[in-house]
C-alpha positions as CSV (number, residue, x, y, z in Angstrom):
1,X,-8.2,-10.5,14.9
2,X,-7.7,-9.3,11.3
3,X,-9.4,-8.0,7.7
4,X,-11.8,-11.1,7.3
5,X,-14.1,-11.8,4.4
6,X,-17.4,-11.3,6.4
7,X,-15.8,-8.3,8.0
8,X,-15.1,-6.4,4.7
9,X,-18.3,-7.9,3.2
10,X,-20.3,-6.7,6.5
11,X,-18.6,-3.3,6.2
12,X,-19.2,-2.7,2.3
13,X,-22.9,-3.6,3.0
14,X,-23.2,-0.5,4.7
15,X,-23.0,1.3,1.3
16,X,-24.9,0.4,-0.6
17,X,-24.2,3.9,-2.8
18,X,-20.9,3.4,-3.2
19,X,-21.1,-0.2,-3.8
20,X,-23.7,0.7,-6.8
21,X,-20.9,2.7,-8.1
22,X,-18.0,-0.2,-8.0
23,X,-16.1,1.6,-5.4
24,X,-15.5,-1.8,-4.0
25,X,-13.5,-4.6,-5.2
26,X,-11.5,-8.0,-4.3
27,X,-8.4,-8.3,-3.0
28,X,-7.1,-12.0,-1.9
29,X,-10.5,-12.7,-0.8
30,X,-11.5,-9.1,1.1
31,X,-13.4,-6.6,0.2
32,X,-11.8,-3.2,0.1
33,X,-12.4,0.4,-0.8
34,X,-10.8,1.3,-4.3
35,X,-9.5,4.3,-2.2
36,X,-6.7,3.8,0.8
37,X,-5.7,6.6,3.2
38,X,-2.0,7.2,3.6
39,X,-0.4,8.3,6.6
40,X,3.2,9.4,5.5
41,X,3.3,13.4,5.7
42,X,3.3,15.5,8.6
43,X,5.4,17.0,11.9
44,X,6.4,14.5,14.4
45,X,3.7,16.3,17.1
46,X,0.6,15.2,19.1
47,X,-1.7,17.8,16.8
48,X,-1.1,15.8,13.5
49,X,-1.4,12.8,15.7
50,X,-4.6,14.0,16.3
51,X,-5.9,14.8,12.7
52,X,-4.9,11.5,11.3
53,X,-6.7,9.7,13.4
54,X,-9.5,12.4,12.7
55,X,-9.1,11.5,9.1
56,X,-8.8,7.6,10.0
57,X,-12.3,8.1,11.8
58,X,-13.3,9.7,8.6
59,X,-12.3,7.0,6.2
60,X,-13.4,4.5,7.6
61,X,-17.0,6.0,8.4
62,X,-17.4,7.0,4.9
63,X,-16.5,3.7,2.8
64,X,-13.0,3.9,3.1
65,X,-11.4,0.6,4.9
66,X,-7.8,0.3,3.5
67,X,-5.2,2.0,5.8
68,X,-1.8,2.2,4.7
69,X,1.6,3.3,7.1
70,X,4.9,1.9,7.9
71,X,7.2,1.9,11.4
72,X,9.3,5.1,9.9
73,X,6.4,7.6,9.7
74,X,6.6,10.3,11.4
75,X,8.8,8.5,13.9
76,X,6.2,5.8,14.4
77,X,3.9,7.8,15.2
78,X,1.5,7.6,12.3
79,X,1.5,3.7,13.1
80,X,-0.1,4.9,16.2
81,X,-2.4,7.6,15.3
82,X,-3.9,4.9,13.3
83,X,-3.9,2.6,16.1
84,X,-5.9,5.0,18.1
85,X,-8.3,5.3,15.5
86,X,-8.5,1.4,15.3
87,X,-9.4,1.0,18.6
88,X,-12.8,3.0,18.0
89,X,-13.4,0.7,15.0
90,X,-14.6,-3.0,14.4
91,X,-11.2,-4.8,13.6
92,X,-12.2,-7.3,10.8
93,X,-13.7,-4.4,8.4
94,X,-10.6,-2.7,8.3
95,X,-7.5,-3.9,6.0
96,X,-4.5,-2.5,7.7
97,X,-1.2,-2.2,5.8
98,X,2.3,-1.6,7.0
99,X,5.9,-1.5,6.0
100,X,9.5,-1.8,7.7
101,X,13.3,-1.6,6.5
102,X,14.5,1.7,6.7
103,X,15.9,2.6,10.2
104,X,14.2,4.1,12.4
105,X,15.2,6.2,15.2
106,X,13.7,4.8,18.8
107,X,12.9,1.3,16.8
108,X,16.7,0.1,15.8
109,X,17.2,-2.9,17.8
110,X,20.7,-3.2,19.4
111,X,21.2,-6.9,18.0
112,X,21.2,-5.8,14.9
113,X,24.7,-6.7,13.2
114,X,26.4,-3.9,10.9
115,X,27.0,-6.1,7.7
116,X,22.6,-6.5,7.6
117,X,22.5,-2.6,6.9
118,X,22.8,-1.7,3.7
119,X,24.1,2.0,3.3
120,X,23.6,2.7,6.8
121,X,20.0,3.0,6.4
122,X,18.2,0.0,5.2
123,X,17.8,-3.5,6.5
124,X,15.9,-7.0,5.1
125,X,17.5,-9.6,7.7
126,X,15.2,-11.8,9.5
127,X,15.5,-11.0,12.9
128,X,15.2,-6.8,12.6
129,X,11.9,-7.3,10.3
130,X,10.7,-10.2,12.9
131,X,11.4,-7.2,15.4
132,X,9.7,-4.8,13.7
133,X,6.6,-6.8,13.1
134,X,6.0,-7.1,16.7
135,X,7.0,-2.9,17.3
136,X,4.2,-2.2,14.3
137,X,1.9,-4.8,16.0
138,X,1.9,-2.7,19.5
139,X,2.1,0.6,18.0
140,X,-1.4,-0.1,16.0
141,X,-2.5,-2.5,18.8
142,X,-4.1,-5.1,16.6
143,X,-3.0,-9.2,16.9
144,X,-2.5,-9.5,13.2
145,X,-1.0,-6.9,10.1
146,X,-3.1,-7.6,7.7
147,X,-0.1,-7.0,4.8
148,X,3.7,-6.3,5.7
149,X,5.7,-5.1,3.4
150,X,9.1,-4.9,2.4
151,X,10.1,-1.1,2.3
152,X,12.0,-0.3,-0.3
153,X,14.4,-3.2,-1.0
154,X,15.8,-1.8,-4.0
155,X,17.4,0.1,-1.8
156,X,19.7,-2.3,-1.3
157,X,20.5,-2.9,-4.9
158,X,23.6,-0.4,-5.5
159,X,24.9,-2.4,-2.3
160,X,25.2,-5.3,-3.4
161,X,25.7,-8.3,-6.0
162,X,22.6,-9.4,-7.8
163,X,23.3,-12.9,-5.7
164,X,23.5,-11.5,-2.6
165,X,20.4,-9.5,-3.5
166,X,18.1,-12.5,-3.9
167,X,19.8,-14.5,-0.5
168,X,19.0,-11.8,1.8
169,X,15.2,-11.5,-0.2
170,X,14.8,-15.5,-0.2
171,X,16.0,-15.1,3.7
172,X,13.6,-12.2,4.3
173,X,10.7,-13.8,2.6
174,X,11.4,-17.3,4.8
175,X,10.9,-15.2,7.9
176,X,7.5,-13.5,6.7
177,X,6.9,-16.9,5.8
178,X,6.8,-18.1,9.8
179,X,5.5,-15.1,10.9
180,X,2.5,-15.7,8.8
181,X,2.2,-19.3,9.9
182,X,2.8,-17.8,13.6
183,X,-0.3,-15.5,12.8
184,X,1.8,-12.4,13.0
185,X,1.0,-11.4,9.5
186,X,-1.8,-12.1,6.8
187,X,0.3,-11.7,3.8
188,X,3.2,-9.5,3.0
189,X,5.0,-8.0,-0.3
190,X,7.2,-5.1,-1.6
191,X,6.0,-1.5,-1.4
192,X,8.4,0.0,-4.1
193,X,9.9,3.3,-5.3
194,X,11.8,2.9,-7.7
195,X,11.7,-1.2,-8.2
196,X,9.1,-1.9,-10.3
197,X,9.7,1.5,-12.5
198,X,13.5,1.2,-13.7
199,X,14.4,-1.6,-15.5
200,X,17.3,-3.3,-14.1
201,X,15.7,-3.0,-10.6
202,X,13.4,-5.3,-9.0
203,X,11.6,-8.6,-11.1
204,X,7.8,-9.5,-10.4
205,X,8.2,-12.4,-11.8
206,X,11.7,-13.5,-9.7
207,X,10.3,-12.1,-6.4
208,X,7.3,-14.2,-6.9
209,X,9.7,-17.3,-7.8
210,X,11.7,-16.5,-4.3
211,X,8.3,-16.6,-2.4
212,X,7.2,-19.7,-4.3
213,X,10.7,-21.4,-3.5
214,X,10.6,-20.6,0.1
215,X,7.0,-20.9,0.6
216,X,5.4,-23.3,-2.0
217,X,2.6,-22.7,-4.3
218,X,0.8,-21.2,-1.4
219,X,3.0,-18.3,-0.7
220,X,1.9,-15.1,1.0
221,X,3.8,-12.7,-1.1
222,X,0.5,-11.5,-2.4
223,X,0.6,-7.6,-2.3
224,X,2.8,-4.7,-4.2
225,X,2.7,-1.0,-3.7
226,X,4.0,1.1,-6.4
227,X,3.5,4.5,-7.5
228,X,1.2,5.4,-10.4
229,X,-0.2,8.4,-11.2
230,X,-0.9,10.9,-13.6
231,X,3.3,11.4,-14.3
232,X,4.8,7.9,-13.2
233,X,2.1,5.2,-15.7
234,X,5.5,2.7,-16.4
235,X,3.3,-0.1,-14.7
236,X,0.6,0.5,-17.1
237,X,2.4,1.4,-20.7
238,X,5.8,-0.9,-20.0
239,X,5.8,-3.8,-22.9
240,X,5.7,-6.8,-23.5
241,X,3.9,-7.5,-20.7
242,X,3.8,-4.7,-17.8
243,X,4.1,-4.8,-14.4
244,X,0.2,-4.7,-13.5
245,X,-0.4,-7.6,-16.2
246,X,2.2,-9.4,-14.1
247,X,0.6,-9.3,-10.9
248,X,-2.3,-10.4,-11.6
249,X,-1.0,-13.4,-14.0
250,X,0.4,-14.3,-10.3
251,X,-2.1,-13.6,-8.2
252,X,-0.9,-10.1,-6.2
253,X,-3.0,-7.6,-6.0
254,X,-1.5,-4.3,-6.6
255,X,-2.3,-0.9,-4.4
256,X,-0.6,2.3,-6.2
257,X,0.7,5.1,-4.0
258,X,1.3,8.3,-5.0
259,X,-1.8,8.8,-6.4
260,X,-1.8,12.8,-6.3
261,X,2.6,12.5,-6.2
262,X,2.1,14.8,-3.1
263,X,-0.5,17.7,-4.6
264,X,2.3,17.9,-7.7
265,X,-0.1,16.1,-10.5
266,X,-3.0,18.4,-9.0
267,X,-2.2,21.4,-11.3
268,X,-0.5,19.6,-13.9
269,X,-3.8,17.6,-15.7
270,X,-4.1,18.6,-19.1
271,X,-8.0,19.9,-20.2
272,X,-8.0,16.7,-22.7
273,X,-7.4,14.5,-19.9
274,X,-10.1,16.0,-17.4
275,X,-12.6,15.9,-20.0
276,X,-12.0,12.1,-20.1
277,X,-12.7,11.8,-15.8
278,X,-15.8,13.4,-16.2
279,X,-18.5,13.8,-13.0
280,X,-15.7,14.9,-10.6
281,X,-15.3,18.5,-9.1
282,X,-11.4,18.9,-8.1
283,X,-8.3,18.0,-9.7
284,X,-7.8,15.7,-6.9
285,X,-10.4,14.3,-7.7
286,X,-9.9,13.5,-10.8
287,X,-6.3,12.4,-10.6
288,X,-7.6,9.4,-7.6
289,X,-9.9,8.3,-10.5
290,X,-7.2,8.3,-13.0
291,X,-5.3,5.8,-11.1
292,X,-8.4,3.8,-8.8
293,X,-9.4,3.4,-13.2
294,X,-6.1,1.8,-14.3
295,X,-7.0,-1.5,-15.3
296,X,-4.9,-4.5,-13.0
297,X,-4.8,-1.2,-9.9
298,X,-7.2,-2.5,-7.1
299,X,-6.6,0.3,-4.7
300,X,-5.4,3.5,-5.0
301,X,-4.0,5.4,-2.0
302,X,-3.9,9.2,-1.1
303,X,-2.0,10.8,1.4
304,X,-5.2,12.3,4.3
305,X,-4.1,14.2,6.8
306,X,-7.6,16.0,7.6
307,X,-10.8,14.8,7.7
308,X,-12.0,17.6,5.3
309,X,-9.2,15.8,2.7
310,X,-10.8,12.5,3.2
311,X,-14.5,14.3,2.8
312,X,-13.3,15.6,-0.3
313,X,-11.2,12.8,-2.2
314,X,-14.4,10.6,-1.3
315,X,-16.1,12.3,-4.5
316,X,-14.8,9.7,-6.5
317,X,-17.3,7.3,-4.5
318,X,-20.2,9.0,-6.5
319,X,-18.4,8.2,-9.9
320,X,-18.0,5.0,-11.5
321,X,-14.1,4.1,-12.8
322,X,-13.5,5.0,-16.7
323,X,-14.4,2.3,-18.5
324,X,-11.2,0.3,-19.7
325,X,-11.7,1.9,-23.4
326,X,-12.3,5.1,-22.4
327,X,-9.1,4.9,-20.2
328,X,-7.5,3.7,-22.6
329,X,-7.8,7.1,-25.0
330,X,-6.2,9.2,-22.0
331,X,-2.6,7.4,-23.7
332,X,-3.8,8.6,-27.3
């Protein structure tokens, strides 16, 4: 079982509110929450465990139905916090979201050959993310990942040759590409740092050209996650064309971490740009619906560790995104 359209469609009916107020929107044929909770903060013990899953519960009672984690976590354990939480949920309302490539300790497995780890830290070959696939699919205890993704593979980049680069992505990308015909994975992509913000780093359009190579016009490589926020916008302002205009000349929908950068942008939003978020009571608040409002963003995640985090980031579900030329004056 996965995210299915009737699923999502079923589970947005339920708000009715929120739908009203556009909180809900397409991706690749789903309907998700224009808010994700993330799962990457926290201490590796059972009574974080037990608030994220808290905050899962939350979400997803609330409107929100895009969960985001990845293997290395809190030691996988965030993967299954959230699986806990899945368990209490119907499976096809819920997009889940996960990521593998850095190493992580209690999930290395011992075929893995020296010469795929770049740095010591980082691997894309076939066989380790094939491996991890099927560690993240029993840590969240679901059949299907809704979308994998590629941690950080510009990691690799001060590694090695620009050639070897795209082999061991082409390579990577052929594997995703079975496991999604094996029903292992819906679609997968590239959850980025610093690949899609430095020029020089990672290409949209050349990792879409990999996919297309290795897996024809109708590719899965369908999802990026970068971060945008109120001090990281290079997706948005980048010219001649920008990296959100990219994705969806392609077809990939784009989910932006970062959103608060960690409670950092909180107390750093100028008065000329809160007066532009108006109907919102925290900073928070306004700085999810700076980024849920960037036009070509479909769904902008924050880091929830509590359920009272989750009550209060859901403001923005009473508040309609900034209209595109009202956003727009927040660059003047």
């Amino acid at each position: 079982m996965h995210a299915t359209a009737a699923g999502t469609a079923r589970y947005q009916s339920r708000f009715p509110r929120l739908r009203e107020n556009a909180f809900f929107r397409d991706a690749q044929g789903l309907c998700v929450s224009s808010l994700g909770i993330g799962t990457y903060l926290g201490k590796a013990d059972d009574s974080t465990d037990g608030a994220y899953t808290g905050a899962l519960l939350a979400a997803a009672e609330h409107g929100i139905n895009c969960f985001d984690t990845a293997i290395n976590y809190r030691l996988q354990r965030s993967e299954r916090a959230m699986g806990a939480a899945l368990r209490q949920l119907a499976r096809d309302e819920i997009v889940v979201a996960t990521k593998a490539g850095f190493l992580t300790p209690g999930a290395v497995p011992s075929s893995l050959r020296p010469e795929d780890v770049a740095g010591g830290m980082h691997s894309m070959a076939p066989d380790f993310l094939a491996d991890q696939v099927e560690r993240s699919l029993a840590n969240l205890g679901v059949d299907t990942l809704d979308v994998f993704y590629l941690h950080n593979p510009e990691t690799q980049l001060g590694f090695l040759t620009p050639a070897e680069f795209d082999t061991r992505i082409a390579r990577a990308f052929d594997r995703l590409e079975q496991l999604a015909a094996q029903g292992k994975i819906r679609w997968y992509g590239t959850a980025t740092w610093d690949g899609y913000r430095k020029h020089g780093a990672l290409s949209l359009p050349r990792m879409a050209g990999i996919a297309e190579r290795v897996g024809g016009a109708q590719h899965r490589f369908r999802f990026v996650q970068l971060p945008f926020n109120l001090a990281m916008v290079e997706a948005y302002v980048d010219r001649p064309e920008n990296v959100l205009e990219c994705a969806a000349r392609l077809g990939i929908t784009v989910v932006a971490s970062a959103s608060l950068l960690q409670g950092r942008v909180i107390g750093q939003m100028p008065d000329t740009v809160a007066a532009l978020l108006p109907g919102l009571g925290t900073p928070a608040q306004r700085a999810i619906q700076f980024a849920r409002s960037t036009p070509g963003i479909t769904v902008a995640l924050a880091g929830m560790s509590r359920r009272e985090h989750v009550l209060e980031n859901l403001g923005v579900s009473r508040v309609a995104p900034v209209p595109r030329a009202q956003y727009q004056r927040l660059y003047q």
